[in-house]
C-alpha positions as CSV (number, residue, x, y, z in Angstrom):
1,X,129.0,54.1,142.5
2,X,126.9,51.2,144.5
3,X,129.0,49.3,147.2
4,X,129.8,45.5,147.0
5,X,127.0,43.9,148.9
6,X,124.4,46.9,149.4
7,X,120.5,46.2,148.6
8,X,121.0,47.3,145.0
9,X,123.3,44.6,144.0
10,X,121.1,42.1,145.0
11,X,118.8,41.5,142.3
12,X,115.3,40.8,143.2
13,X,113.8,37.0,142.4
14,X,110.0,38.1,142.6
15,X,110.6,40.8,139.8
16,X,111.4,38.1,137.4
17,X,109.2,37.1,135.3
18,X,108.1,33.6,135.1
19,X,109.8,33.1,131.4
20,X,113.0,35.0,133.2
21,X,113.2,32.4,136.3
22,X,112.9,29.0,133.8
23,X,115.9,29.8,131.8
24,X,118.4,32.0,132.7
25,X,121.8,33.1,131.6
26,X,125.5,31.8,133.3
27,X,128.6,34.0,133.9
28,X,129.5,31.6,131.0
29,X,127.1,32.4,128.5
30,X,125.3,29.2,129.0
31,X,121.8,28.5,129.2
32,X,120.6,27.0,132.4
33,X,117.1,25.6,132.3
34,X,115.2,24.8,135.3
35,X,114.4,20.9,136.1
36,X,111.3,21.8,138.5
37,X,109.1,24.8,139.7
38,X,108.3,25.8,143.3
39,X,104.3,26.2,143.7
40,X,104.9,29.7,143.8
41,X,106.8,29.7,140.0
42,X,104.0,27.1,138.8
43,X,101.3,29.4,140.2
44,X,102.5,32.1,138.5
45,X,103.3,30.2,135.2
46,X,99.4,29.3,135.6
47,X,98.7,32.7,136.4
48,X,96.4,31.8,139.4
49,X,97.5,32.6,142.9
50,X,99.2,30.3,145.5
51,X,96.0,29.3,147.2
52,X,94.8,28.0,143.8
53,X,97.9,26.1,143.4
54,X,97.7,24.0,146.7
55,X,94.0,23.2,145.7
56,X,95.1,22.2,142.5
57,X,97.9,20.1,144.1
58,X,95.5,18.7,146.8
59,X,93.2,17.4,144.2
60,X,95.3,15.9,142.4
61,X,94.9,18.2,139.4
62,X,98.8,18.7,139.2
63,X,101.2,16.3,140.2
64,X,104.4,17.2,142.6
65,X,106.9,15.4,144.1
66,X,108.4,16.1,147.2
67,X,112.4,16.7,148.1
68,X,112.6,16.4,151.8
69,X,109.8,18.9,153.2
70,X,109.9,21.3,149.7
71,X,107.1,20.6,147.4
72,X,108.3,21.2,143.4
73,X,106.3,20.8,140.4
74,X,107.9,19.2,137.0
75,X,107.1,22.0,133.7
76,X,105.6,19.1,131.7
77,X,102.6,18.5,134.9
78,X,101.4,22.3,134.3
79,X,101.5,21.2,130.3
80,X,99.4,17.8,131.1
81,X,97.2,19.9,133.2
82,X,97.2,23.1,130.4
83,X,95.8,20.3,127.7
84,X,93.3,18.5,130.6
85,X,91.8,22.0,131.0
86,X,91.7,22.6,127.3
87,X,90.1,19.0,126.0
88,X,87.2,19.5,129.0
89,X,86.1,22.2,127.1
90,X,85.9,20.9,123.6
């Protein structure tokens, strides 16, 4: 039987999948969606890597706000640039 507080209890963010860390489940049952992503969870929502995602951000190709020093990126500025991508090739 696993102790309170030992490595295994502790489950392990970058395991989650990207559907997994956007909604996830409360004690209560609820459904708690997330507001923003970090540029790590928008990369991986893109499926590009993290370098990627700062030249994306540096561009201008995906907006982000700031909160103090963290840099977060809103769900519907990977949709605007999703659709961008997808009218520049039609």
């Amino acid at each position: 039987m696993p102790q309170p507080g030992r490595q295994e209890d502790v489950p392990e963010v970058r395991k989650l999948s990207p559907t997994t860390l956007r909604k996830r489940i409360s004690d209560d049952g609820a459904v708690v969606v997330r507001l923003l992503y970090t540029v790590q969870e928008a990369a991986d929502s893109l499926s590009i890597g993290l370098t990627k995602m700062y030249e994306l951000l540096a561009i201008g190709a995906v907006r982000s706000i700031k909160i103090g020093t963290a840099r977060r990126i809103e769900p519907t500025a990977l949709a605007e640039y999703i659709e961008a991508q997808a009218q520049a090739w039609l």
